[in-house]
Backbone bond lengths (Angstrom), bond angles and torsions (degrees), N, CA, C in turn:
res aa  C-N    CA-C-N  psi(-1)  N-CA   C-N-CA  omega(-1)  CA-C   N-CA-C  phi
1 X - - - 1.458 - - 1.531 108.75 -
2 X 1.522 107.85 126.71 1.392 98.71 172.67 1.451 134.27 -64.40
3 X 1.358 140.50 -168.39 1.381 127.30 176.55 1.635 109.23 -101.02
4 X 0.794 123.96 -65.94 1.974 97.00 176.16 1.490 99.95 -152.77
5 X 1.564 96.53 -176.41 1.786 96.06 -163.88 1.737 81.42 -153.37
6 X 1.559 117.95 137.28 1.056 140.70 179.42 1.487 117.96 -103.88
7 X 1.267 129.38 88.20 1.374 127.78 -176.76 1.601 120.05 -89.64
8 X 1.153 129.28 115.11 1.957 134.29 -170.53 1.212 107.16 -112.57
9 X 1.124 119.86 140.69 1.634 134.87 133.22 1.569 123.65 -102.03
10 X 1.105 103.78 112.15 1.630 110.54 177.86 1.456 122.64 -118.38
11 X 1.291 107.58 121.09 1.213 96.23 175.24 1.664 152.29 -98.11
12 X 1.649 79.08 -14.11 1.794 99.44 172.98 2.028 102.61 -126.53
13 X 1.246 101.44 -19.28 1.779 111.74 161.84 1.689 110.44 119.36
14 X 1.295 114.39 1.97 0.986 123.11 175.10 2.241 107.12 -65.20
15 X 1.083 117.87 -51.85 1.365 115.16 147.87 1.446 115.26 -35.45
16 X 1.467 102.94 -73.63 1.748 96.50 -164.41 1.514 109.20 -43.54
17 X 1.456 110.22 -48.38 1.424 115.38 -174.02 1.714 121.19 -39.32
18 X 1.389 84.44 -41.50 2.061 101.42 -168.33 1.539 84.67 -61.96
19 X 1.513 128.40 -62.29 1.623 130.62 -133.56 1.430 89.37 -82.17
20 X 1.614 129.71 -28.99 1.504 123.17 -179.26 1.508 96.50 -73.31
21 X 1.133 153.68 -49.66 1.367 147.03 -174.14 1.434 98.89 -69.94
22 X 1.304 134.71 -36.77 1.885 121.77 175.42 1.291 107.12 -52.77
23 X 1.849 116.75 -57.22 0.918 114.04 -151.30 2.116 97.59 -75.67
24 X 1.059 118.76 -37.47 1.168 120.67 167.69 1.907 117.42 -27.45
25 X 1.493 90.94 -52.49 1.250 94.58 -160.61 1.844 115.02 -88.77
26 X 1.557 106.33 -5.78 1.479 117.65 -161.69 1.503 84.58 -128.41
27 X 1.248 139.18 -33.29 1.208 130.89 176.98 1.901 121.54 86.99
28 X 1.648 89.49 10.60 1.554 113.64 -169.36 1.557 98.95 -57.39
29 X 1.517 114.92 -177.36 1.937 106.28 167.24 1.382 82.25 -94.45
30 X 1.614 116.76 161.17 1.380 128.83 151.99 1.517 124.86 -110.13
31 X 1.305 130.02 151.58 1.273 105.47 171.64 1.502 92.23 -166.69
32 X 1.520 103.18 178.87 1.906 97.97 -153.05 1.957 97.52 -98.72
33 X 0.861 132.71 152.59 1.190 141.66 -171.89 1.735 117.25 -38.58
34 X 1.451 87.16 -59.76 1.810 94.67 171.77 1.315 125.62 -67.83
35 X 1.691 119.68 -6.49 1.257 113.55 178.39 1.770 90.24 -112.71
36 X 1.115 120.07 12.44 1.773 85.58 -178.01 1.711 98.88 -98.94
37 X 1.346 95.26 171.93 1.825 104.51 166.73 1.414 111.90 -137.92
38 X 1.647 96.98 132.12 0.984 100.80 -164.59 2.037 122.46 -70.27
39 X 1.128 96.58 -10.12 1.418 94.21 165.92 1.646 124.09 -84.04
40 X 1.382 90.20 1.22 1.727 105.79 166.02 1.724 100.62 -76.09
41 X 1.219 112.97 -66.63 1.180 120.03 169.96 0.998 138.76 -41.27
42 X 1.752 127.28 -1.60 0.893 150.96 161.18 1.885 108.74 -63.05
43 X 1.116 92.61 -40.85 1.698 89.48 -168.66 1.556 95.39 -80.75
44 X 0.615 125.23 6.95 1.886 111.16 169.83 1.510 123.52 -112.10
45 X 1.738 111.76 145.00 1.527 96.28 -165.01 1.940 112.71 -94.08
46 X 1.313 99.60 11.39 1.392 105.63 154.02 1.719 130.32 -154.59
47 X 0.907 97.96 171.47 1.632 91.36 -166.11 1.621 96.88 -147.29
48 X 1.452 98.49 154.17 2.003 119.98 -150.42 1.311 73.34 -136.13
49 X 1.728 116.61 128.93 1.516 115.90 152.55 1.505 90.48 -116.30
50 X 1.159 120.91 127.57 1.409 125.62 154.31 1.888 116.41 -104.19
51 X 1.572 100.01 163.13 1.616 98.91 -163.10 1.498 96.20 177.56
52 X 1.448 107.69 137.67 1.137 106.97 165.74 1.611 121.83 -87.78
53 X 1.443 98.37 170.47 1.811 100.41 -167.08 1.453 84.75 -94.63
54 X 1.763 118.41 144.03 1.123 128.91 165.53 1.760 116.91 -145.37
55 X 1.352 129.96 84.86 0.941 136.27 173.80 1.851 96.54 86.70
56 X 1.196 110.82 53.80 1.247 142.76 -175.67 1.763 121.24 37.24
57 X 1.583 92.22 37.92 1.504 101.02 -169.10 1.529 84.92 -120.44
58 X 1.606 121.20 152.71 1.122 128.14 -177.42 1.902 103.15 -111.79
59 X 1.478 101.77 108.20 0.976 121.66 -178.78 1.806 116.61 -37.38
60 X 1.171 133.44 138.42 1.491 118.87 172.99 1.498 110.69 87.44
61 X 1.094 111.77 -13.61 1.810 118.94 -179.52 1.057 127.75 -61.39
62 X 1.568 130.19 -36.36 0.998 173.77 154.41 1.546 107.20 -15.82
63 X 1.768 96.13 -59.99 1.798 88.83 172.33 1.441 117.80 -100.91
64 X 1.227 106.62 10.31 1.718 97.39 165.63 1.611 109.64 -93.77
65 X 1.646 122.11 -8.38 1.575 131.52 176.28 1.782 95.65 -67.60
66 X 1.807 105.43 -53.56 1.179 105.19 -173.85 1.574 120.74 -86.55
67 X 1.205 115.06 33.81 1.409 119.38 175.05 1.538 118.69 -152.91
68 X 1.777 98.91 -2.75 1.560 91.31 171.47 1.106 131.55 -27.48
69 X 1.526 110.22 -68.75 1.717 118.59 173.14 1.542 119.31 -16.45
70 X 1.420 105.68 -56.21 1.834 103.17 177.96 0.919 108.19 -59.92
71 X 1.568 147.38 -14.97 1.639 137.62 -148.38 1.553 89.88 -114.20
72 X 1.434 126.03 -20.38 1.576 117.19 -173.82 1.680 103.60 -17.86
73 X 1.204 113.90 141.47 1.164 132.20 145.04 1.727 106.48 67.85
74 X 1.163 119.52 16.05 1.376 139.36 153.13 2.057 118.55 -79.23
75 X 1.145 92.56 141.40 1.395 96.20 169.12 1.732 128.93 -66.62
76 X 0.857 136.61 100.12 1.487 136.05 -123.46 1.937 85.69 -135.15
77 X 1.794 108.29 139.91 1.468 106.90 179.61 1.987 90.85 -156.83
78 X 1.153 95.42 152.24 1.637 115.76 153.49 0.903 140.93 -109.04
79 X 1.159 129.09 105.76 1.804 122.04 178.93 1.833 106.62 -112.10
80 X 1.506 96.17 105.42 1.478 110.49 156.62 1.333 135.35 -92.52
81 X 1.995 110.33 132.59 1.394 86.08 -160.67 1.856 87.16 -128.29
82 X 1.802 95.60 128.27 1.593 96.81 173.85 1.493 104.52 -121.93
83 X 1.891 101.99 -178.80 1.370 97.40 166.46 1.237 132.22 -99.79
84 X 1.174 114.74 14.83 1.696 129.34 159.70 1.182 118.35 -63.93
85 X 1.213 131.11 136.65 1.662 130.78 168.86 1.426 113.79 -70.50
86 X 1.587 108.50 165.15 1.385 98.13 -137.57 1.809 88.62 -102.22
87 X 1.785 109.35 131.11 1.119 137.72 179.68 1.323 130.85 -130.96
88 X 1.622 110.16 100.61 1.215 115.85 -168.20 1.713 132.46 -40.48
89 X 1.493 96.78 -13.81 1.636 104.05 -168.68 1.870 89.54 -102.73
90 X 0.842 100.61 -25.75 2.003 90.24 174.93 1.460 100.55 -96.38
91 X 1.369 141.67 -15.46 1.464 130.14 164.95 1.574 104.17 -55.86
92 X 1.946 116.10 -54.49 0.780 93.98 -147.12 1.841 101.13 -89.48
93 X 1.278 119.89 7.21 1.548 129.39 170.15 1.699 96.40 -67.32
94 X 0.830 123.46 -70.49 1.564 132.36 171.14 1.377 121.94 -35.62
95 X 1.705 127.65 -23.21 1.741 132.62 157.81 1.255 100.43 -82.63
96 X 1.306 133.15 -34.26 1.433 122.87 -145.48 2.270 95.05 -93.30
97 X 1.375 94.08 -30.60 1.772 106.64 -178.32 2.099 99.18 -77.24
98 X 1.138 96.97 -28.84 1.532 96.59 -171.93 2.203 126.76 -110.47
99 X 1.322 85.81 -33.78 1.775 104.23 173.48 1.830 97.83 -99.54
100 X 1.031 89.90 94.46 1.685 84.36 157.31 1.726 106.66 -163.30
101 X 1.415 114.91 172.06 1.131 111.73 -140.40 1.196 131.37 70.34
102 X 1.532 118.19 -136.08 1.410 138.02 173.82 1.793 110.57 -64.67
103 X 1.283 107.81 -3.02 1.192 108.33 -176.70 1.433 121.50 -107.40
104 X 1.236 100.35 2.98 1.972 102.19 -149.96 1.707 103.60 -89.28
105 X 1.814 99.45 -3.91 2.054 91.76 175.49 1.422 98.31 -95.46
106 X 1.245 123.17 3.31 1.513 122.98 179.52 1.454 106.54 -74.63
107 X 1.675 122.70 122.40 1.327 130.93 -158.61 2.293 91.93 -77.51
108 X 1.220 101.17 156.28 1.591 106.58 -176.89 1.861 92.04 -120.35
109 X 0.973 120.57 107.82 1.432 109.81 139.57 1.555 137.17 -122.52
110 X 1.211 121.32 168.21 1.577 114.63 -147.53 1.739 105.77 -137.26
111 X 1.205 113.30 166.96 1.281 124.90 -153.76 1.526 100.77 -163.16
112 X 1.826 113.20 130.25 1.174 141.07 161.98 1.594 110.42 -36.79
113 X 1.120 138.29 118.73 1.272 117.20 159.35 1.506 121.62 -114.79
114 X 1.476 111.31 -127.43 1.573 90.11 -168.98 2.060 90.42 -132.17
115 X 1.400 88.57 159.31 1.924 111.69 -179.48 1.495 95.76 -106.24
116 X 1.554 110.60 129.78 1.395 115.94 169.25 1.735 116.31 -155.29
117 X 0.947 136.15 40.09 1.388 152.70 -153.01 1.470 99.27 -36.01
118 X 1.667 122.00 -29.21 1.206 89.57 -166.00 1.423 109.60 -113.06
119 X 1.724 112.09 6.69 1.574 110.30 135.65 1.632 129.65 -80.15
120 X 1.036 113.64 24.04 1.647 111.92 160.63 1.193 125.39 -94.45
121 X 1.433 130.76 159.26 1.318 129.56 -153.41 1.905 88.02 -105.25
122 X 1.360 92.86 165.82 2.011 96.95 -147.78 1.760 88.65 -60.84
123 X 1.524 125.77 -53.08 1.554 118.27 -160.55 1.577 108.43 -71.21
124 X 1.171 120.13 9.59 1.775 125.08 173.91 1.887 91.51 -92.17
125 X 1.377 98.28 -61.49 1.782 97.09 -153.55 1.735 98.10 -81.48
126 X 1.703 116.53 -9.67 1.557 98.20 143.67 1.533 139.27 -76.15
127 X 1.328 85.40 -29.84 1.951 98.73 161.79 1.371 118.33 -63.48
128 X 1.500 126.81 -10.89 1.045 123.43 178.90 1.296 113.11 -119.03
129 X 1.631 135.20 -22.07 1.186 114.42 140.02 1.171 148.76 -33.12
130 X 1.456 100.23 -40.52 1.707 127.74 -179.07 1.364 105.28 -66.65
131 X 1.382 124.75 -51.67 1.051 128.81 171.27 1.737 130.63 -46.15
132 X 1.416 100.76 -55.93 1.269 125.49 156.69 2.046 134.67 -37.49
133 X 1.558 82.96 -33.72 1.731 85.78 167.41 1.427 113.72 -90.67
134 X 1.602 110.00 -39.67 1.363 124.40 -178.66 2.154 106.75 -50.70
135 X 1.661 87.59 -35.58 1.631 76.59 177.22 1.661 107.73 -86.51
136 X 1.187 116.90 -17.61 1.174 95.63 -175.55 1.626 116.44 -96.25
137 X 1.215 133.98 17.55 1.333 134.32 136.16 1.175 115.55 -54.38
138 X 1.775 143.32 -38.88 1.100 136.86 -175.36 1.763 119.31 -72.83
139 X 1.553 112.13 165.37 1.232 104.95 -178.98 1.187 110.42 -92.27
140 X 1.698 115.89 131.61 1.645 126.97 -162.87 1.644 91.85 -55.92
141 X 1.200 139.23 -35.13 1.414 125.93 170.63 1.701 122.82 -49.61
142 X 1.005 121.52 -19.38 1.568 110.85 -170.24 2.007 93.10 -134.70
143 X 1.513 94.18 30.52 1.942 91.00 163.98 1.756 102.06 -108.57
144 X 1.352 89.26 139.02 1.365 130.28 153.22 1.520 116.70 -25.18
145 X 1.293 125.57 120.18 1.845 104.35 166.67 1.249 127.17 -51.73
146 X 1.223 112.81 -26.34 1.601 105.68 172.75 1.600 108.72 -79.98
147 X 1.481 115.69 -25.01 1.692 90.67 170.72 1.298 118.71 -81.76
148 X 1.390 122.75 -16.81 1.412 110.38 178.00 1.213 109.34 -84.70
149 X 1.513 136.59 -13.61 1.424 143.32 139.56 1.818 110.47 -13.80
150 X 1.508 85.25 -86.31 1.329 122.90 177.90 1.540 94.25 -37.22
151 X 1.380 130.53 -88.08 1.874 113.18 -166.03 1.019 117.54 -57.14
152 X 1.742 122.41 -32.98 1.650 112.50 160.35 1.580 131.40 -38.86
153 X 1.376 101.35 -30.29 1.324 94.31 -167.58 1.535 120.82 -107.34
154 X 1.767 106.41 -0.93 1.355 102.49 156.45 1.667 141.31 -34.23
155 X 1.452 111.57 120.15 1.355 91.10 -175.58 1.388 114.72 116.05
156 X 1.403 115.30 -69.13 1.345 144.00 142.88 1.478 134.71 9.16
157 X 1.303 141.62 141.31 1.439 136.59 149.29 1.646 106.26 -134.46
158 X 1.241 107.99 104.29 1.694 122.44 -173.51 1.589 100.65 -107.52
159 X 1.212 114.31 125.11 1.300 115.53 161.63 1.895 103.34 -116.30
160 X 1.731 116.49 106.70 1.299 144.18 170.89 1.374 99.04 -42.60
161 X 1.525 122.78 -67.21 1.563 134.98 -94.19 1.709 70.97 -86.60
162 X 1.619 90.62 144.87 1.484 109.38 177.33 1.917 89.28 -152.51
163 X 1.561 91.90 136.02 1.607 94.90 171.91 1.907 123.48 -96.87
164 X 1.591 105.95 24.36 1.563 120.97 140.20 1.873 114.51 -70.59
165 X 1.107 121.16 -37.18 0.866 123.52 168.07 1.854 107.93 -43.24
166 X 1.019 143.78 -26.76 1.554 149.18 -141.44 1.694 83.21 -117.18
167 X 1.261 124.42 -44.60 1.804 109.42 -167.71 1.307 124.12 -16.22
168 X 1.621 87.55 -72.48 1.636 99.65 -174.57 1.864 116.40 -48.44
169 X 1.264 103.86 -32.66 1.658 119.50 -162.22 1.836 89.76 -71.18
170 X 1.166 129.36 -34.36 1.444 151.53 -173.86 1.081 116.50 -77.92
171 X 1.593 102.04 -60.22 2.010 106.33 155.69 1.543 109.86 -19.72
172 X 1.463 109.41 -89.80 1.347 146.23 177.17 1.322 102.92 -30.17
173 X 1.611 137.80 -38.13 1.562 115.36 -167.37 2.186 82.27 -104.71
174 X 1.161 114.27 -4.47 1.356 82.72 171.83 1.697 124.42 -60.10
């Protein structure tokens, strides 16, 4: 059995970026979501789904829900990557909306990614305008870190991605 296999969905590359530095650093195969199979994935004794967070669903998830069964008894991890800074009470809102069921002993860890408005496709950076006024009616006293994230970075092109973010995920496959 080989040693692990890293599966991503990225959509602006802030994912790809994280899973090219895993696989760099663990030496796992990587490959992008739509090309892997999961009976490929069978031969490895762990498996990395990475995905970005998008309207608090973790992108790419979808076929590890519909393929758990093959992974029984494999070492199994998540790496989500948003542009919110990283907050233990929205990490753990984000396992409980996305790991459940058969999924919910599967560990979630998460990663900074990157702000770029004017590489987003128009119904993201209208979803995020929209978003953006809605927070800014509220009083900056009772916002969220990700909304004060979020109005900071209007305007903006932030690239987060830092590969400290990966420790803990590294911890865990030691």
């Amino acid at each position: 059995m080989e040693k692990g296999m890293i599966i991503y969905k990225s959509k602006y590359g802030a994912t790809r970026k994280y899973a090219n530095w895993l696989c760099e650093m663990t030496g796992f195969a990587c490959m992008e979501n739509s090309k892997a199979a999961w009976s490929e994935a069978a031969r490895y004794a762990t498996v990395i789904v990475c995905g970005g967070v998008y309207a608090s669903g973790i992108a790419g998830l979808s076929f590890l829900k519909k393929n758990i069964n093959m992974l029984k008894g494999k070492k199994i991890a998540v790496f989500a990557v948003g542009a919110s800074p990283y907050d233990e009470k929205a990490i753990l809102e984000i396992k409980a909306h996305n790991l459940k069921n058969e999924l919910k002993n599967i560990p979630l860890y998460y990663g900074r990614g990157i702000w770029d408005e004017s590489q987003m496709k128009f119904v993201d950076r209208i979803m995020c305008k929209m978003l953006q006024k809605s927070v800014a009616k509220k009083d900056p006293r009772t916002c969220e870190p990700w909304m004060k994230a979020l109005m900071c970075s209007v305007g903006q092109t932030c690239d987060w991605t830092d590969k400290r973010y990966l420790k803990p995920l590294l911890e865990y496959l030691r």
